[in-house]
C-alpha positions as CSV (number, residue, x, y, z in Angstrom):
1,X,7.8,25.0,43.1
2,X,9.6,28.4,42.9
3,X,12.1,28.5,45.2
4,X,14.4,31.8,44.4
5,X,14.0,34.6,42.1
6,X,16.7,36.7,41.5
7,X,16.2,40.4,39.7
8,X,18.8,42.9,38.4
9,X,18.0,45.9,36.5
10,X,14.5,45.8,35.8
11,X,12.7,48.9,36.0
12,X,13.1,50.6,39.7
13,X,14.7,47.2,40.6
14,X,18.4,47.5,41.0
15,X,19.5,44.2,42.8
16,X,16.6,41.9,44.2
17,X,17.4,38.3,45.5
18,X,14.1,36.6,46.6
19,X,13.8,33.0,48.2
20,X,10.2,31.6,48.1
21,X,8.7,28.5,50.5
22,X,6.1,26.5,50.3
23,X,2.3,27.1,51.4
24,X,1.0,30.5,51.3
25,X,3.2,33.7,50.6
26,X,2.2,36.8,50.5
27,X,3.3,40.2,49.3
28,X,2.2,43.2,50.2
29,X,2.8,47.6,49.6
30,X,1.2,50.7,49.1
31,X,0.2,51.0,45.7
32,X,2.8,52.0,42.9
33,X,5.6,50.3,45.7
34,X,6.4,47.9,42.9
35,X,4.2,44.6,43.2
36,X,3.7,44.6,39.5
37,X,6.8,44.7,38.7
38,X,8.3,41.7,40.3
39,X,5.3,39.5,38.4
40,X,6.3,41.5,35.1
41,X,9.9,39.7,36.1
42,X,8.5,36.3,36.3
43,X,6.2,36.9,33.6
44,X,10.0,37.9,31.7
45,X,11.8,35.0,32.4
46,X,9.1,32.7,31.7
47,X,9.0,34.1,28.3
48,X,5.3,35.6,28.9
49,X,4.6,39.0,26.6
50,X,4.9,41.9,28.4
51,X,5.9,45.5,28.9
52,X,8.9,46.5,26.1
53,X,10.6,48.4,28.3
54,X,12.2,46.4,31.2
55,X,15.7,47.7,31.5
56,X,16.2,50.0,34.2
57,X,17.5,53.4,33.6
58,X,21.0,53.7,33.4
59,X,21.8,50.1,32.9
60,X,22.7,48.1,29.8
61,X,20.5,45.8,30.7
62,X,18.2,43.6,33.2
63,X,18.9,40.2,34.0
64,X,16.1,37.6,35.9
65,X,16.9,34.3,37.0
66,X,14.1,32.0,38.4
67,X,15.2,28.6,39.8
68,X,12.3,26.2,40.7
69,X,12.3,22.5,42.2
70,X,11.6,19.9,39.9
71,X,10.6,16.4,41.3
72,X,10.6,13.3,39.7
73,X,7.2,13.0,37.1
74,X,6.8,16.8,36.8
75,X,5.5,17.4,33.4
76,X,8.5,19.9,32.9
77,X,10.5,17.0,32.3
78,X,8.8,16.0,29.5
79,X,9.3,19.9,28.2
80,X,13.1,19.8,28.5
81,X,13.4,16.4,27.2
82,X,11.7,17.0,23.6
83,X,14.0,20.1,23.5
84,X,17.1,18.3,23.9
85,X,17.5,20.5,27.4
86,X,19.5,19.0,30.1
87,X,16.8,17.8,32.8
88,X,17.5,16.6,36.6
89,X,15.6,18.0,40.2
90,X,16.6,21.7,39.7
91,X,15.6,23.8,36.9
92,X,16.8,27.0,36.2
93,X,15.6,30.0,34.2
94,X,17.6,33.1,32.8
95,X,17.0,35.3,30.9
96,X,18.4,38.9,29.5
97,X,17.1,42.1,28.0
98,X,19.3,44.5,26.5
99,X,18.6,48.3,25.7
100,X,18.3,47.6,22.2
101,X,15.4,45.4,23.2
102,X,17.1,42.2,22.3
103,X,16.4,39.1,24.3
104,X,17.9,36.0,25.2
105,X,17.3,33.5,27.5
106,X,19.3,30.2,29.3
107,X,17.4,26.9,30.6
108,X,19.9,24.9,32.9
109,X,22.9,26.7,31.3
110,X,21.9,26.1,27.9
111,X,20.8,28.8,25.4
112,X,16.9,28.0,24.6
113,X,14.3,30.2,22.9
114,X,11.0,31.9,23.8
115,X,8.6,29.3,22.8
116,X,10.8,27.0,25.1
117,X,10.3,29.2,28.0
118,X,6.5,29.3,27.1
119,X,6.5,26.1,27.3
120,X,7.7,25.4,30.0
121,X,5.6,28.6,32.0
122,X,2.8,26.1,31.5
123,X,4.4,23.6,33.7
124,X,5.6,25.8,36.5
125,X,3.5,28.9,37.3
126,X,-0.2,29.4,36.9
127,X,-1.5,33.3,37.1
128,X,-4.7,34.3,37.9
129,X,-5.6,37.9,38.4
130,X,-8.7,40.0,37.1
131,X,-6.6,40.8,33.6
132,X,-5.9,37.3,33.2
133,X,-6.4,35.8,29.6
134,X,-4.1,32.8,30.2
135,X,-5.9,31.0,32.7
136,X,-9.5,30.6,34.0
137,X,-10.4,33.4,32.2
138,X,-9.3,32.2,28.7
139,X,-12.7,30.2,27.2
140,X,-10.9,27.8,25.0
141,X,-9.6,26.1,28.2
142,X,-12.6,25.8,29.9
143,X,-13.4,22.5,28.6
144,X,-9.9,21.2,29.3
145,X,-10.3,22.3,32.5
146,X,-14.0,20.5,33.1
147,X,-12.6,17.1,31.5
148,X,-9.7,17.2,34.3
149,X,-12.5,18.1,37.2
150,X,-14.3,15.2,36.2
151,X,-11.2,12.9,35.4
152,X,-12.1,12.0,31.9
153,X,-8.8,11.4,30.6
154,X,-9.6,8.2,29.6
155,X,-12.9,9.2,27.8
156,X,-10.6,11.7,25.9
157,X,-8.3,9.5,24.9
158,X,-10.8,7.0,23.8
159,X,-12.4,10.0,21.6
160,X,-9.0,10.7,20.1
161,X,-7.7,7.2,18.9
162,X,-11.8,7.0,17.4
163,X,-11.5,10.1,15.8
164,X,-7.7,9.1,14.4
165,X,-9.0,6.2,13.3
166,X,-12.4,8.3,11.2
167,X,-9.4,10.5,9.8
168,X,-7.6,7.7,8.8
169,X,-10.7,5.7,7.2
170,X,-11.8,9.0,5.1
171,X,-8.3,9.9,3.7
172,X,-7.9,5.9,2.4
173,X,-11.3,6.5,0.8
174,X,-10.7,9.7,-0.6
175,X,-7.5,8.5,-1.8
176,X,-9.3,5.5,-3.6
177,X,-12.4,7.2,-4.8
178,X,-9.1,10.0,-6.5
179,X,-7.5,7.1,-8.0
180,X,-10.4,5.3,-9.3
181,X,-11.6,9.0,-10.5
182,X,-8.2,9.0,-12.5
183,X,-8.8,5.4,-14.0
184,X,-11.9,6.0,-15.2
185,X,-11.1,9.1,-16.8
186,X,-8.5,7.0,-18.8
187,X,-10.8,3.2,-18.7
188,X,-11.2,3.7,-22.9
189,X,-7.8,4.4,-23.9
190,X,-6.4,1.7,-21.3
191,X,-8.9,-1.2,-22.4
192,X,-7.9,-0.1,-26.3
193,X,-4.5,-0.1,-25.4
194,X,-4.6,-2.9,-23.6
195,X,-6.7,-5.2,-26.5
196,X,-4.1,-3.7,-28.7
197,X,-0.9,-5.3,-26.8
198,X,-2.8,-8.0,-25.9
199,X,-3.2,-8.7,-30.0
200,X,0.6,-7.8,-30.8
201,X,1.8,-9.6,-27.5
202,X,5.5,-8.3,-27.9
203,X,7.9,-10.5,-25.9
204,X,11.2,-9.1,-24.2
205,X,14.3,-9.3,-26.7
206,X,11.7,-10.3,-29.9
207,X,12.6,-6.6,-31.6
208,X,16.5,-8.2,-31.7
209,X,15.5,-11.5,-33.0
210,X,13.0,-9.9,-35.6
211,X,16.0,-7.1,-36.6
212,X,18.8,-10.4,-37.1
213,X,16.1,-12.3,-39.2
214,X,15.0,-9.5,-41.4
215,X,18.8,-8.2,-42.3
216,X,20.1,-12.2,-42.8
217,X,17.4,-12.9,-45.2
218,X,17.4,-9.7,-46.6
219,X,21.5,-10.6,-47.0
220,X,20.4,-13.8,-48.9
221,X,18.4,-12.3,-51.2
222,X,21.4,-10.6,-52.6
223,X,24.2,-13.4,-52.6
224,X,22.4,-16.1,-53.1
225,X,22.7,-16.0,-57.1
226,X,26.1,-15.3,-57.5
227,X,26.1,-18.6,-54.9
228,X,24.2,-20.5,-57.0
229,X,26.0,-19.9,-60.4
230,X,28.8,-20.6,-58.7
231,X,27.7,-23.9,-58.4
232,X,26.7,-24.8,-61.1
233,X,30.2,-23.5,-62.4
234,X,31.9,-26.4,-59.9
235,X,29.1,-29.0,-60.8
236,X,29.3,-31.8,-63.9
237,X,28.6,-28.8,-66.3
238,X,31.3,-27.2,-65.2
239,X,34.8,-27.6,-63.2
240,X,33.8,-31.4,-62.3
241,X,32.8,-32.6,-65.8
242,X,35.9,-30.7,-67.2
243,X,38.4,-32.6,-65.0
244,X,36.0,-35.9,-65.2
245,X,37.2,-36.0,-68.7
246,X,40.6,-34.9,-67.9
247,X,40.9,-38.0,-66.0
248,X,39.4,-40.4,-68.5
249,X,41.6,-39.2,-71.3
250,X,44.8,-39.5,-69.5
251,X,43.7,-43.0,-67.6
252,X,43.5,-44.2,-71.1
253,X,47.0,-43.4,-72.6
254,X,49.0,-43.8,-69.0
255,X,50.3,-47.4,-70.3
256,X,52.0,-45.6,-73.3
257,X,53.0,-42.9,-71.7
258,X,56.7,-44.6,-69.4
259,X,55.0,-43.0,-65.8
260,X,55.2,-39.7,-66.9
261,X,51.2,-39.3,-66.4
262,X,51.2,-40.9,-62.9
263,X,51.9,-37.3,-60.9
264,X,49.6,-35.1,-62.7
265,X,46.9,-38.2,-62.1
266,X,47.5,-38.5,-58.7
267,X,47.1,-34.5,-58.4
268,X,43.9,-35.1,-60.6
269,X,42.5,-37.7,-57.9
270,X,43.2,-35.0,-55.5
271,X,41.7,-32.0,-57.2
272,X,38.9,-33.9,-57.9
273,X,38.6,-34.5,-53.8
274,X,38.9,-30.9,-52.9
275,X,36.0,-29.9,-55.7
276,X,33.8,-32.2,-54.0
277,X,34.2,-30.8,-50.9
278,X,33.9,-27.0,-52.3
279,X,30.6,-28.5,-54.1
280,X,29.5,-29.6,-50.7
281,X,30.1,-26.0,-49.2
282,X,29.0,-23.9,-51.7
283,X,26.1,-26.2,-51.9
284,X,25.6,-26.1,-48.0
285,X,25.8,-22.4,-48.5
286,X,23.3,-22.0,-50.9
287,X,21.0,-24.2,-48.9
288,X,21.4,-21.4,-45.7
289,X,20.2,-18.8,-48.3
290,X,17.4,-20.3,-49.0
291,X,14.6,-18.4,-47.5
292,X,10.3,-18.1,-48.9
293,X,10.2,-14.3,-49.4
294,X,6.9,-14.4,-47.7
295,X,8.5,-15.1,-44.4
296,X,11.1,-12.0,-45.0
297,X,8.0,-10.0,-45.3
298,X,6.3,-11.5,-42.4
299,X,9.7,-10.6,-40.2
300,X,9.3,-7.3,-41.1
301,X,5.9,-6.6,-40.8
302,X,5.9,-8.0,-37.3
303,X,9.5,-5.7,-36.6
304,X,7.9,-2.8,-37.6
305,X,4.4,-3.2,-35.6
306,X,6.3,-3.3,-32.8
307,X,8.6,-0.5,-33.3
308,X,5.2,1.5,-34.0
309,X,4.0,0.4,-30.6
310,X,7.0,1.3,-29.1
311,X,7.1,4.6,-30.4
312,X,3.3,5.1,-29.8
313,X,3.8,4.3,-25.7
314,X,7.2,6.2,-25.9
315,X,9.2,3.3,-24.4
316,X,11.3,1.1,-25.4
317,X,10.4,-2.3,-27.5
318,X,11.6,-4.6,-24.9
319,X,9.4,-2.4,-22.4
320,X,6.3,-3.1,-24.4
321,X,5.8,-6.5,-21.9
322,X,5.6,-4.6,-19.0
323,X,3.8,-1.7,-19.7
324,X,0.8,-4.4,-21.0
325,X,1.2,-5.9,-17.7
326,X,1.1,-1.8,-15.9
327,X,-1.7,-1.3,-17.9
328,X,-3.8,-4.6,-17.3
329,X,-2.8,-3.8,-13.7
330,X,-4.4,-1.0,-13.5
331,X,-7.7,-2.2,-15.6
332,X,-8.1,-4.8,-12.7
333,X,-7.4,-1.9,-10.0
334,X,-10.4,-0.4,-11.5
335,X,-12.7,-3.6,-11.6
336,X,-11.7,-4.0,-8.5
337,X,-12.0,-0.9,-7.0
338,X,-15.7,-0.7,-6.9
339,X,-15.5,-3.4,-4.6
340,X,-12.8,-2.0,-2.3
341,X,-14.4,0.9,-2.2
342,X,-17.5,-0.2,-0.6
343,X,-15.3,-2.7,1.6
344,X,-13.8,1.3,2.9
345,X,-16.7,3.1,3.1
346,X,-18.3,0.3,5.1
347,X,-15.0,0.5,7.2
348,X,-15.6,3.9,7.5
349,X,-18.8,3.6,8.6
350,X,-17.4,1.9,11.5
351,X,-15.5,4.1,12.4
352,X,-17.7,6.7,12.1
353,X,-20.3,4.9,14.7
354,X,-17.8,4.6,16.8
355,X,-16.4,8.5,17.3
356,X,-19.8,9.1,17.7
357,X,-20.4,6.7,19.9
358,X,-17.2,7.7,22.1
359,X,-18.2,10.8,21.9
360,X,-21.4,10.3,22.7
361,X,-20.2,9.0,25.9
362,X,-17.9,11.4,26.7
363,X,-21.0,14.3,26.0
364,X,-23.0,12.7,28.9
365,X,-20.2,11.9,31.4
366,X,-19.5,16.1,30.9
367,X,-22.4,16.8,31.5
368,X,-22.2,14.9,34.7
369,X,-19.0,16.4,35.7
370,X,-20.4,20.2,34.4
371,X,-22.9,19.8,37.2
372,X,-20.9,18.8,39.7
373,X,-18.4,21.3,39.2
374,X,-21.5,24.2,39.2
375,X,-22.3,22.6,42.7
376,X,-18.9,22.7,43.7
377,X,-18.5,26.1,42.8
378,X,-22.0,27.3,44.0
379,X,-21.1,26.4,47.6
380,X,-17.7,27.8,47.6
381,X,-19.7,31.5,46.3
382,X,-21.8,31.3,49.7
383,X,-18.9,31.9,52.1
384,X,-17.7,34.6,49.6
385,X,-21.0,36.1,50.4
386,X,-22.0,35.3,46.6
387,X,-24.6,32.8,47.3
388,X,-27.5,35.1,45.0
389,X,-24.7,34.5,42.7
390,X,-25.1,31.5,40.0
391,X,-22.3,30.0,38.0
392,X,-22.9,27.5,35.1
393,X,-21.2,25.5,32.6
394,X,-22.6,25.4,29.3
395,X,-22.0,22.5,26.8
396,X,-22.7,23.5,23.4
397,X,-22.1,21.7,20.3
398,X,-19.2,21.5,18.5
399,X,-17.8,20.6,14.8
400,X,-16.4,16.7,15.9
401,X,-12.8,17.1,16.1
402,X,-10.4,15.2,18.7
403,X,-11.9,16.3,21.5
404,X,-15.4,15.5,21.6
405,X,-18.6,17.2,19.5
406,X,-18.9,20.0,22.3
407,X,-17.5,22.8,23.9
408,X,-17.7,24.2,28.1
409,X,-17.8,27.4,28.5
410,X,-17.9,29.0,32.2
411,X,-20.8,31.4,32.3
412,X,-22.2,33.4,35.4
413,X,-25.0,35.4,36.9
414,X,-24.5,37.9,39.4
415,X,-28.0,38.7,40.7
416,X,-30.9,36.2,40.4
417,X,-33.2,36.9,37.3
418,X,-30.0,38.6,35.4
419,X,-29.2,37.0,32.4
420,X,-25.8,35.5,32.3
421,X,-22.8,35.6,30.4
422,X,-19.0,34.8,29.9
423,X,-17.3,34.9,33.1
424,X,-14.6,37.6,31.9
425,X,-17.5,39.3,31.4
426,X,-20.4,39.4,33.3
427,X,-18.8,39.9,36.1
428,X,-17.0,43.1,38.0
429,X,-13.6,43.3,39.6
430,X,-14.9,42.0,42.7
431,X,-17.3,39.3,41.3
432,X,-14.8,38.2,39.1
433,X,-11.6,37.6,41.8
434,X,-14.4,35.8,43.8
435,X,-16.1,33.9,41.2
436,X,-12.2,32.9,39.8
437,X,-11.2,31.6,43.8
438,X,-14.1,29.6,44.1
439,X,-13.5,27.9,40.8
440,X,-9.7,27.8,41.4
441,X,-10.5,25.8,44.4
442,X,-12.8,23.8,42.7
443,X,-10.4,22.8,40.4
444,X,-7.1,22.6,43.1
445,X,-7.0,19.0,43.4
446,X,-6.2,19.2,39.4
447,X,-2.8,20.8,39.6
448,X,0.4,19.3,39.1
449,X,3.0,20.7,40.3
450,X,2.0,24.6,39.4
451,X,3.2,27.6,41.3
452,X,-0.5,29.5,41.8
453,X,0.0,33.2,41.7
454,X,-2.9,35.2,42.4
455,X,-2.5,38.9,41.5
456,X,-4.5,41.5,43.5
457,X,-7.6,38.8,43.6
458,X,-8.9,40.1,46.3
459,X,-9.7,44.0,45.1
460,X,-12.7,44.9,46.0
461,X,-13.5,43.1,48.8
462,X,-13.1,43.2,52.3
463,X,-13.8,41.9,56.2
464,X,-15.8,38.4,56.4
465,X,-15.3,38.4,52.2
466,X,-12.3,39.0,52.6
467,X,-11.3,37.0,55.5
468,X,-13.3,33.7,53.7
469,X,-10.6,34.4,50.5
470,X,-7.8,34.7,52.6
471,X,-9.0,31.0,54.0
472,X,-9.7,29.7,50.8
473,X,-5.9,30.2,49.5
474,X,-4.7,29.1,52.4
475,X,-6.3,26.0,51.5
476,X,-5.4,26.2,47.8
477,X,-2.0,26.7,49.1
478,X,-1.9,23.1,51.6
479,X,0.6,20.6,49.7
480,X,1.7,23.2,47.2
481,X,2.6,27.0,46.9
482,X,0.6,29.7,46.6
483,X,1.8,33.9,45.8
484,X,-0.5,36.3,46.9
485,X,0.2,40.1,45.7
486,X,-2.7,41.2,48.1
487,X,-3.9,44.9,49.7
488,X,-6.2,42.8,52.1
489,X,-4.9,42.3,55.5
490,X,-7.5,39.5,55.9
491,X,-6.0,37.9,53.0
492,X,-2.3,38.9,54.4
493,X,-2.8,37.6,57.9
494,X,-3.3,34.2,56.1
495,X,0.0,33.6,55.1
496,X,2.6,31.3,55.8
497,X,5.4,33.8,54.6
498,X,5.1,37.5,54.1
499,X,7.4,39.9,52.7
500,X,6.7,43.8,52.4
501,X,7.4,45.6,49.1
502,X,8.3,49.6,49.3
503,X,10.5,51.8,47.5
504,X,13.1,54.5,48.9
505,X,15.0,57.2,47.3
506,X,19.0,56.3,46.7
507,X,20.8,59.2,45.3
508,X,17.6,61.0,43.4
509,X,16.7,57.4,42.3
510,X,13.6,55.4,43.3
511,X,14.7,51.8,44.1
512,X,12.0,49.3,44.7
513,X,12.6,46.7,47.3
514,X,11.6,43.2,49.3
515,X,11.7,43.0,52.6
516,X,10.7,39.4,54.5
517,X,8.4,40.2,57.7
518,X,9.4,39.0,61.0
519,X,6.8,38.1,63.3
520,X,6.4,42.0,64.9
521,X,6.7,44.0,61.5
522,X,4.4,41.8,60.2
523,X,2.1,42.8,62.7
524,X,2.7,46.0,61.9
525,X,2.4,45.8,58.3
526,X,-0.9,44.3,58.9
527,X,-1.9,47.0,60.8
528,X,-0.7,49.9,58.4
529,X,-3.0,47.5,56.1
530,X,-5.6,48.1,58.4
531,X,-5.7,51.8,59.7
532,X,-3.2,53.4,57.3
533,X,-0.2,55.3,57.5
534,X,-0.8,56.3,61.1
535,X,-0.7,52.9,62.8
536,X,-2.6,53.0,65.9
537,X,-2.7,50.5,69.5
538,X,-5.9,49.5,68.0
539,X,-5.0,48.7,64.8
540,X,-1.9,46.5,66.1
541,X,-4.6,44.9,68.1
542,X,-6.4,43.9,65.4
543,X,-3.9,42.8,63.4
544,X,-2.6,40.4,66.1
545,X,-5.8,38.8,66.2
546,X,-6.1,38.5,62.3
547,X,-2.7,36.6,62.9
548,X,-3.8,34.6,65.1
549,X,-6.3,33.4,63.4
């Protein structure tokens, strides 16, 4: 609920402080007195788009604060929460408009932008007025608004998670119909490549192994002769036969020879112990570098297949394992995929009966609430003296999206016979304020929470018309709060709080001003309403009995 709205600087405003009540309140002026203006404020601080120029003249600029009651589970709440806005039973709006036409606006203290404010506008204040595009007026709500009349929340919401889920089952099979698409583009060179790894098998840390093999062997091949003669060099032809006879010759003259042959035998012994063990060495040696030259060539044609490999997949030998195993991975992907894509599309299938079915559903229960809301709003037209009148709301299909496979669109006929036609426009001033009251009451018990302002909806009409629109927002306005800017005094006399707008003239400039109504001057203003700017005994009369009731 509002509850104050404070102006400074706005137009022909120069200082307005305005406390609002619950039920009905209404405002009331001569024409041009400044009624506009004070709904251009609210519209200002709720972020609405409006007039460019709002700053009065001779100020540097205008300033409106709005501060409305917020009780626990208003959907505001919600609003200040996702914008990391402080929240708690009293929300307040501020907002400033410099001469330079820059704008800035405060939510509980805290600096918040436009889109904020708009945000929160939805929440708090409803407009309806014969220029209004944001509410009843607007088509692309109409079927929002239908859905609440007949409480279908639950139909919606059973709609959505169906048609999340049909989104969801036609991007996983688009996604696997793209990647089996890429697969098979590629199926010959993978199965090639594939048979060919498969054939080479390459194993992690083999292009090592294969590289040590090749250079020790190819390392044999040139020692191992020098080896060998060097062998035979130590062997009986050689070093060992040599000393062999060495031994013998001396053994058989060491009797003759007084002792003096019994050190260089002993180191002949020796000798001969230390060439056997260099035999067995070199001998051990050349065994090592013994190698069938077959097997060297072997070593390397296997070293350089797989370096060829390598090089072909650009990655590295040891990778060669891995990318077989990437490849045959995706080989089986693509075997398989034919079968998980029909396992999907039957998936999808599912989920494609069931949006429609949930849709389906949702069609027919609209159409049961569209009719019931064209009775509701049919009888409400007959006290408004509209009853040749006939409003209707039209279901039309729809591309299937989140909320359903249709659309509502509020249509009227003013006169039996005529063809009908968008409300906004179909309908003239008068029809229309009528035609949006009866719907607006219609649709009352939907609110939550919302500030109904009702701009001038009365124009055009006037004594039992007027007098049934003044009861209808008073009933609009039970439980809740209702602003009037009215020039009816049948619609006036109706409301729970009045307050008179006029200007004056304060030093050659024209200030607009609010003025709350006590019991007699509303009478009076009433009666101006009535007989003009010459108020008469009769007119007083009359307005007394409006008031009354």
């Amino acid at each position: 609920m509002l509850r104050t709205l404070d102006i400074r600087d706005m137009l022909i405003i120069d200082r307005l402080e305005l406390t609002f009540q619950p039920g009905l309140n209404v405002l009331t002026g001569e024409t041009g007195a400044g009624k506009s203006i004070l709904l251009d404020s609210l519209g200002f601080v709720l972020g609405w788009r409006g007039r460019a120029e709002l700053v009065r003249q001779g100020a540097d600029q205008g300033e409106v604060v709005a501060a409305f009651d917020l009780p626990c589970g208003h959907p505001a709440h919600t609003v200040l929460d996702e914008a990391g806005l402080p929240t708690g039973d009293e929300l307040i709006l501020r907002r400033i408009n410099t001469l330079d036409g820059r704008k800035t606006a405060w939510v509980n203290d805290r600096r918040c932008s436009g889109d904020v404010l708009r945000a929160l506008s939805e929440t708090l204040v409803e407009l309806h007025g014969q220029h209004d595009d944001r509410g009843l007026l607007d088509p692309r709500g109409h079927r929002m608004l239908l859905d609440t009349f007949g409480n279908l929340g639950t139909a919606r919401q059973s709609v959505r998670a169906a048609w999340n889920a049909l989104t969801s089952a036609r991007k996983t099979v688009a996604a696997t119909r793209a990647a089996l698409d890429a697969i098979r583009s590629e199926e010959e060179f993978l199965r090639h490549a594939v048979d060919e790894l498969d054939r080479l098998d390459p194993q992690p840390g083999e292009d090592a192994a294969l590289d040590a093999d090749r250079r020790r062997m190819q390392g044999a091949a040139r020692i191992r002769d020098d080896v060998a003669r060097a062998h035979d060099l130590l062997g009986g032809n050689g070093a060992e036969g040599a000393m062999g006879d060495a031994l013998r010759w001396l053994d058989g003259v060491i009797e003759g020879a007084d002792g003096t042959l019994d050190a260089p035998l002993a180191a002949l012994n020796r000798a001969m112990i230390e060439l056997g063990e260099a035999q067995s060495g070199v001998q051990a040696s050349l065994d090592s570098l013994d190698f069938d030259p077959h097997e060297l060539e072997i070593t390397e044609e296997r070293l350089f297949a797989i370096r060829a490999m390598a090089r072909k997949h650009d990655t590295a030998p040891d990778d060669l394992a891995d990318l077989a195993q990437g490849l045959r991975d995706r080989l089986a992907a693509l075997d398989a995929g034919d079968a998980d894509l029909a396992r999907q599309l039957s998936e999808l299938q599912a989920a494609e009966d069931s949006f429609d079915k949930a849709a389906q559903a949702l069609r027919k229960r609209r159409e049961k609430a569209a009719r019931a809301l064209d009775r509701a709003v049919m009888a409400e037209l007959a006290p408004l003296k509209m009853e040749r009148a006939e409003f209707r709301t039209v279901l039309q299909a729809a591309d299937p999206g989140p909320e359903g496979i249709d659309t509502a669109t509020f249509t009227v006929a003013t006169n039996p016979g005529a063809p009908a036609g968008p409300l906004n426009k179909i309908a003239s001033g008068g029809e229309l304020s009528r035609f949006l009251l009866a719907l607006k009451v219609c649709l009352s018990g939907t609110d939550s929470g919302l500030t109904m302002i009702f701009d001038e909806i009365d124009r055009g009409v006037g004594g039992a018309t007027a007098d049934a629109v003044g009861r209808r927002l008073a009933d609009l306005a039970r439980g809740g709060q209702v602003l009037v800017v009215t020039h009816s005094p049948q619609v006036a006399a109706r409301g729970a709080h009045h307050w008179r707008v006029q200007k004056r003239v304060e030093n050659g400039t024209t200030i607009s001003e609010v003025v709350p109504l006590s019991p007699d001057e509303r009478a009076d203003e009433v009666a101006r309403m009535l007989a003009g700017d010459t108020i008469t005994d009769e007119a007083r009369a009359a307005a007394r009995a409006l008031l009354q009731g």
